[in-house]
ROTI-841924 format. One record per residue (C-alpha): x, y, z. Coordinates in pm, 1 decimal, padded with zeros to 6 digits, always signed. Each point is the difference from the previous one (the first is absolute). Layout:
REM ROTI-841924
X;Y;Z
...
END
This chain:
REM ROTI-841924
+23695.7;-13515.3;-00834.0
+00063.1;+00125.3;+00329.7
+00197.3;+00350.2;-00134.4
+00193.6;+00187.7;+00268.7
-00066.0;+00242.9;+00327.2
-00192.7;+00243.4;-00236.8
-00210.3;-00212.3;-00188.3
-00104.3;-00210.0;+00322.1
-00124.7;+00320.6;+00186.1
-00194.9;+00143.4;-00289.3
-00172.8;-00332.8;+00010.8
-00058.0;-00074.8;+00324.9
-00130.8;+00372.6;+00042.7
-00244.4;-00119.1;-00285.8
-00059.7;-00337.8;+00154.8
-00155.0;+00172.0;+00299.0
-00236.3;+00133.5;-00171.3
-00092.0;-00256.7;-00258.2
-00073.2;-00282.7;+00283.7
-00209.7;+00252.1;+00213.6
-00213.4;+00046.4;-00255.3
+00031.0;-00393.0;-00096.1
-00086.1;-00207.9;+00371.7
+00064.9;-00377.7;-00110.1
+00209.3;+00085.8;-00300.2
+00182.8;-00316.5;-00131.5
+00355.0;+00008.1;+00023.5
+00068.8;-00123.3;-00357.6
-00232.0;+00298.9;-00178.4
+00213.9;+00250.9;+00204.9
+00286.4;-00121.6;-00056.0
-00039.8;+00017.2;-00399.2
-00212.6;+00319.7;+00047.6
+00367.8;+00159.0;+00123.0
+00171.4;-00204.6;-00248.6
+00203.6;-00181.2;+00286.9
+00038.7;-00410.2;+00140.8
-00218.5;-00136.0;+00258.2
+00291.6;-00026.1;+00241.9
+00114.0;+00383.1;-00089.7
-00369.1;+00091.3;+00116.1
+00010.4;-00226.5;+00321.9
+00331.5;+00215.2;+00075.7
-00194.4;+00346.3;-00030.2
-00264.8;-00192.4;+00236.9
+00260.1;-00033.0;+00219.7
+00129.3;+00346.3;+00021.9
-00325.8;+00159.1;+00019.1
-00094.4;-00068.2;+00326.1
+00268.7;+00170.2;+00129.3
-00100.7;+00293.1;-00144.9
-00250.3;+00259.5;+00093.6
-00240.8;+00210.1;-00109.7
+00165.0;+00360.1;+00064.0
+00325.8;+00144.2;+00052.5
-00033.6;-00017.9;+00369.8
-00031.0;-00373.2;+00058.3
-00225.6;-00157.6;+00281.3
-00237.9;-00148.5;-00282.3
+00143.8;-00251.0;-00198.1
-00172.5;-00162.3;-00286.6
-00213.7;-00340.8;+00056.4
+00096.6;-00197.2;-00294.3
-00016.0;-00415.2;+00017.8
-00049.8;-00276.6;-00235.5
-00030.8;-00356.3;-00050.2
+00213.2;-00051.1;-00294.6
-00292.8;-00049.2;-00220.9
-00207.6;+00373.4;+00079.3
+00159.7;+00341.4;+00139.1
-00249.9;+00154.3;+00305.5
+00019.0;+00370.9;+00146.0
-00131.5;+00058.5;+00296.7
+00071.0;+00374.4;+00123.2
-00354.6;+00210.4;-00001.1
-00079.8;+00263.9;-00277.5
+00296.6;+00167.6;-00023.4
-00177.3;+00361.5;+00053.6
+00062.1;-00079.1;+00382.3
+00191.2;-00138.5;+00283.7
-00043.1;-00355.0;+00116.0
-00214.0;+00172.2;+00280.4
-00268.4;+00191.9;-00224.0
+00201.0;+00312.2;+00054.3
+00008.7;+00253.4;-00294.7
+00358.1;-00000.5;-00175.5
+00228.3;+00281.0;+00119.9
+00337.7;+00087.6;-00158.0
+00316.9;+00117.2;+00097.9
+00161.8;+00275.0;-00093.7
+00285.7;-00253.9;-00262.8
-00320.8;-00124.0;-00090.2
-00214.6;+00278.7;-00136.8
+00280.5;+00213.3;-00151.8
+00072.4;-00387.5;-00182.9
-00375.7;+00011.6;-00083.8
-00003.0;+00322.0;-00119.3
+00334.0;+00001.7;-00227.1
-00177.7;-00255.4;-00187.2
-00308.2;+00084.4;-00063.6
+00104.2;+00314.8;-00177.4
+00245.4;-00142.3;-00195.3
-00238.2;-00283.6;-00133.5
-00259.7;+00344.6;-00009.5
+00236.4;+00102.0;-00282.4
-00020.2;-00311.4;-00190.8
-00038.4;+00053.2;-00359.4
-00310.3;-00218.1;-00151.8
-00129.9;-00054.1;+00379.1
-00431.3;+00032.0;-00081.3
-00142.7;+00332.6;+00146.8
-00227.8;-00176.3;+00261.4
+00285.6;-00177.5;+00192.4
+00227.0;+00338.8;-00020.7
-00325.2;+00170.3;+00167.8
+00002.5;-00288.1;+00228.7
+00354.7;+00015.2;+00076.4
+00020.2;+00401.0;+00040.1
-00324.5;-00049.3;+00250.1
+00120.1;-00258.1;+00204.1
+00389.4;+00173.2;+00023.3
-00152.7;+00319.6;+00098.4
-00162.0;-00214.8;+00343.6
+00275.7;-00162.4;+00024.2
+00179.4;+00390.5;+00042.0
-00247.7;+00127.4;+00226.7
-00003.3;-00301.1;+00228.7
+00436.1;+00018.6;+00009.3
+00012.6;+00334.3;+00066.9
+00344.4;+00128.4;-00010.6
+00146.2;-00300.5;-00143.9
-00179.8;+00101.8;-00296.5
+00172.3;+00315.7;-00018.3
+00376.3;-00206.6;+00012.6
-00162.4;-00241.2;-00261.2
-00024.9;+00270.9;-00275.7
+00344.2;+00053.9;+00040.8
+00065.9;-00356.9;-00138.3
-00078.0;-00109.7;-00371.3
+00087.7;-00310.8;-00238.1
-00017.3;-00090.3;-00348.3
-00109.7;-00307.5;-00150.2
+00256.8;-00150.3;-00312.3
-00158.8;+00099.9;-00295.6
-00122.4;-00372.3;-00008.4
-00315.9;+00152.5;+00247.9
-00150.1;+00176.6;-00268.7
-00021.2;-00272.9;-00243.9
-00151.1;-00210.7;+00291.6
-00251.5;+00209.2;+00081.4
-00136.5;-00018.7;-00370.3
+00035.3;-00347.8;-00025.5
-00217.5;-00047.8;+00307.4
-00259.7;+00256.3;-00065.8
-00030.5;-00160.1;-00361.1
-00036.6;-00393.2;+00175.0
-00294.1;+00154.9;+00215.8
-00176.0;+00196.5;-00266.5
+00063.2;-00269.0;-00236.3
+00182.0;+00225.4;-00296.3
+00262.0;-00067.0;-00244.5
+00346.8;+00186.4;+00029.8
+00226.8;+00115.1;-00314.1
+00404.6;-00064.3;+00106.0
+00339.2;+00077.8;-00134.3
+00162.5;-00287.6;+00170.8
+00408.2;-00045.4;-00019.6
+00117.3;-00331.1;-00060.4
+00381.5;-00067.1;+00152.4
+00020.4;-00326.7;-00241.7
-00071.5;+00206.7;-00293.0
+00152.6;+00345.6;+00119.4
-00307.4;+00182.6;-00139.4
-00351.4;+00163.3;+00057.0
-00284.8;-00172.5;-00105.0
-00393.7;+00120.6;-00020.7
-00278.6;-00202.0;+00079.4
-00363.8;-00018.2;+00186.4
-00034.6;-00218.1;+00265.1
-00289.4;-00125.8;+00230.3
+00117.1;-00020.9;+00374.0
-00091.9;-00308.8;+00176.0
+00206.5;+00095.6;+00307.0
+00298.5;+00138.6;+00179.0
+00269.0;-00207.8;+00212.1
+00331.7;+00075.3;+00176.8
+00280.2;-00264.5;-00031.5
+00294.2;+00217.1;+00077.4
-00173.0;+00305.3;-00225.6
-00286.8;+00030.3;-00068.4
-00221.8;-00163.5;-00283.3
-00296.6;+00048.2;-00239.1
-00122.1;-00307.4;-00131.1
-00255.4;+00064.1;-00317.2
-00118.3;-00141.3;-00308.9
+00217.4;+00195.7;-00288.1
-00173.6;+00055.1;-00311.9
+00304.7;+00053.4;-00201.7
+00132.0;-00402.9;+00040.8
-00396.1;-00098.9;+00108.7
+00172.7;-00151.4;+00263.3
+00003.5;+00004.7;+00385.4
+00334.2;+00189.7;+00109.1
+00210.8;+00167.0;+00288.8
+00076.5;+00342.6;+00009.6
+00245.7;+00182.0;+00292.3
-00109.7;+00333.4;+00097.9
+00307.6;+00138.4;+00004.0
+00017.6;-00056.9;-00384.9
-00284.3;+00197.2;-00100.2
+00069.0;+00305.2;-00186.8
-00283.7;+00142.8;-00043.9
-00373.5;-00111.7;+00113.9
-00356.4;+00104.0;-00109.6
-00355.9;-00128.0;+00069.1
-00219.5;-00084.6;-00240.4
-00343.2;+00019.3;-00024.5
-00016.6;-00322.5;-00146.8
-00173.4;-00246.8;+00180.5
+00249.6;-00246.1;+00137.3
-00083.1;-00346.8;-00062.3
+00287.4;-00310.6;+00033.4
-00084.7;-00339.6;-00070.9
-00052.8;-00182.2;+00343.1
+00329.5;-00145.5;+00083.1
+00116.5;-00167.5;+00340.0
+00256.2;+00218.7;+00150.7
+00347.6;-00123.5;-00031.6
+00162.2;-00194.0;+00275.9
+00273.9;+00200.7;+00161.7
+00087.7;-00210.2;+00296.1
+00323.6;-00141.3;-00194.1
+00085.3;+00407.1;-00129.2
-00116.0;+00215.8;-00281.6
+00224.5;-00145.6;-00219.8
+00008.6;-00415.7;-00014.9
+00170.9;-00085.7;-00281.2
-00020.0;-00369.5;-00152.3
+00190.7;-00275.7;+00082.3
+00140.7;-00018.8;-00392.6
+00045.8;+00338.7;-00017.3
+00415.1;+00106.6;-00044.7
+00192.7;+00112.7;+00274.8
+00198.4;+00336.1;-00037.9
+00291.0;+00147.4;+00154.5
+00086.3;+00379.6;-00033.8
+00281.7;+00169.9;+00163.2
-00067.2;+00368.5;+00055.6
+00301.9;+00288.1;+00133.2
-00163.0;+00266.7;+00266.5
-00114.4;+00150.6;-00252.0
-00210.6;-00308.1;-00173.7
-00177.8;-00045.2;+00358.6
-00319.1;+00147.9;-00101.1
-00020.3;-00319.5;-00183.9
-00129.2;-00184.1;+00348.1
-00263.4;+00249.9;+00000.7
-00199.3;-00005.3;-00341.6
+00050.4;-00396.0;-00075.2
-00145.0;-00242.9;+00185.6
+00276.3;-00230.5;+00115.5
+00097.6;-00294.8;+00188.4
+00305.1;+00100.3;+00230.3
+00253.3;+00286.4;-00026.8
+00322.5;-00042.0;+00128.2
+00226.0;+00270.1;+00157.3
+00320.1;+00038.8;-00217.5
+00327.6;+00131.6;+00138.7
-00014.7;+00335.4;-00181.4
-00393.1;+00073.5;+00103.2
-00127.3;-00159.1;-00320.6
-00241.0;-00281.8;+00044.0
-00015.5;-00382.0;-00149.6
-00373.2;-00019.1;-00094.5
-00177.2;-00325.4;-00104.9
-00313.3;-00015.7;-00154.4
-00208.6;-00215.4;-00249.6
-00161.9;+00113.4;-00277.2
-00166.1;-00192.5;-00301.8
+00154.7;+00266.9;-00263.3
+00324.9;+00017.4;+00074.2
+00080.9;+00144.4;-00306.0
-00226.0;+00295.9;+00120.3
+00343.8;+00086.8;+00242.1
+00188.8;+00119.2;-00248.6
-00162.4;+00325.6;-00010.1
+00090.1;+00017.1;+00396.3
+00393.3;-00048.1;-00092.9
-00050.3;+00230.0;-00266.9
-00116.0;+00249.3;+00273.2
+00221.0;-00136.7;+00275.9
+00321.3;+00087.1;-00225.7
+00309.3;-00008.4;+00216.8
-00204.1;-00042.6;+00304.4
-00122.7;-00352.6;-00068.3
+00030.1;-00297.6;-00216.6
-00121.9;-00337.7;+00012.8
+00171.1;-00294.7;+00114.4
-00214.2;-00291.8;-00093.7
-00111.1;-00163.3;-00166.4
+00281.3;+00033.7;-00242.7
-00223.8;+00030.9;-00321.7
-00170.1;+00271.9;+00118.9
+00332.9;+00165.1;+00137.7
+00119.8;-00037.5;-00375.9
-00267.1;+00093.6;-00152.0
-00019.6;+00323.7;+00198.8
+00378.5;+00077.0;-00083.8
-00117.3;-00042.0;-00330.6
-00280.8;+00249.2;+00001.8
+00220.5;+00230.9;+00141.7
+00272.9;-00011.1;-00254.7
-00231.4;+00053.4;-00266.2
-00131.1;+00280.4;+00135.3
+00319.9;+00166.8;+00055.8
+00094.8;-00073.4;-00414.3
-00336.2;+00180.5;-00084.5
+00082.6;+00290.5;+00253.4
+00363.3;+00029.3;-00142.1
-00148.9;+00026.1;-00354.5
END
């Protein structure tokens, strides 16, 4: 799943770094390590060598493969391509800097890599000088999605078991459970994959729909499990599985955003056409409950009907 602008540079930043630290990598373990086709990957390949290493330009990355294994040849990225020690411009640093404070502030982030961080910004300020100074004028904020991250990943690397109150869009509620993280993946957002104790069951969980995260101290402990393909998308439904068609007004479009879906179509008044598959259809009526006068569903019929129907009914009880 190739995604769009956004999703591409967030990987191929990553990609950088994963195949420097990976010489001979095979194309087809990257390529479902970012949960993207072979030919996707060969197009990053591509682009990368027109890239370079800093804002500046003049050293562009060394990237090449035979179609079977991805090699990087640029030297240890701590220096120039002549042995010289890295210097950084003045876009560069106050770039540097902005970021490393606001990741500084990361909620969950372990105590030795915030002492790192704070120790290696402070150089970083007393080799830029006066950039610095225009730097701390600058701040950002990561979505409250950063937080949650930074717990899941401290609880992958000291192995522990995390307590969540996850919402579920198909359901419309909050649900509890404890959960042992296996690990965390971006297709579009970003992902923690985990054995759940509530179903015993390997599931998916999107950041952005935790409400609330804790650590245990619960050793965590999944079954050994391969991780799951993502080269054809998170979501692959079956073959046999029924195909759904919702229509959603402007305000229905948030729709697109919490459901996996196959296509959604712009609609003359800024609603959107949205196809998806699903093997509980019946499951949808609770979205057209939601959805109201800013969606219904269009096929297939039975479920169109029967959606009408749960809506009358509840009307009849409200009225009484």
């Amino acid at each position: 799943m190739a995604g769009n602008a956004i999703d591409q540079t967030r990987r191929m930043l990553s990609l950088v770094t994963y195949l420097r630290e990976r010489p001979g990598a095979r194309v087809a373990d990257v390529a479902r390590a970012f949960g993207i086709t072979e030919d996707v990957l060969i197009g990053d390949l591509d682009v990368l060598p027109m890239c370079g290493t800093s804002f500046r330009g003049g050293d562009l990355l060394d990237i090449d493969t035979d179609g079977d294994r991805i090699w990087w040849h640029n030297p240890d990225a701590s220096g120039t391509s002549t042995g010289e020690p890295l210097r950084l411009a003045a876009d560069e640093a106050t770039a540097l800097l902005v970021a490393a404070r606001a990741v500084a502030t990361l909620p969950g982030l372990r105590e030795s890599d915030r002492q790192a961080l704070v120790r290696a910004t402070a150089k970083i300020e007393t080799a830029a000088g006066d950039t610095a100074a225009a730097s701390s004028r600058l701040s950002v904020t990561f979505e409250s999605e950063g937080g949650v991250f930074a717990d899941v990943d401290r609880a992958i690397a000291e192995r522990r078991r995390v307590w969540l109150r996850y919402y579920s869009p198909a359901r419309d509620e909050l649900t509890e459970r404890e959960v042992d993280p296996i690990r965390l993946f971006a297709v579009g957002h970003t992902y923690m994959e985990a054995w759940c104790r509530l179903s015993e069951a390997r599931r998916t969980f999107r950041l952005d729909r935790v409400a609330e995260i804790r650590l245990l101290d619960e050793r965590s402990d999944p079954p050994p499990v391969e991780p799951r393909d993502l080269s054809e998308g998170l979501v692959q439904p079956a073959a046999e599985d029924p195909e759904v068609v919702v229509e959603v007004g402007p305000g229905g479009r948030w729709v697109a955003e919490y459901y996996p879906h196959d296509s959604a179509e712009e609609l003359p008044d800024g609603g959107l056409r949205i196809t998806l598959r699903t093997p509980d259809p019946a499951s949808l009526r609770r979205l057209a409950l939601r959805l109201g006068r800013d969606g219904r569903i269009v096929t297939p019929p039975e479920l169109a009907e029967s959606a009408r129907d749960a809506a009358r009914e509840a009307l009849t009880a409200y009225g009484e």
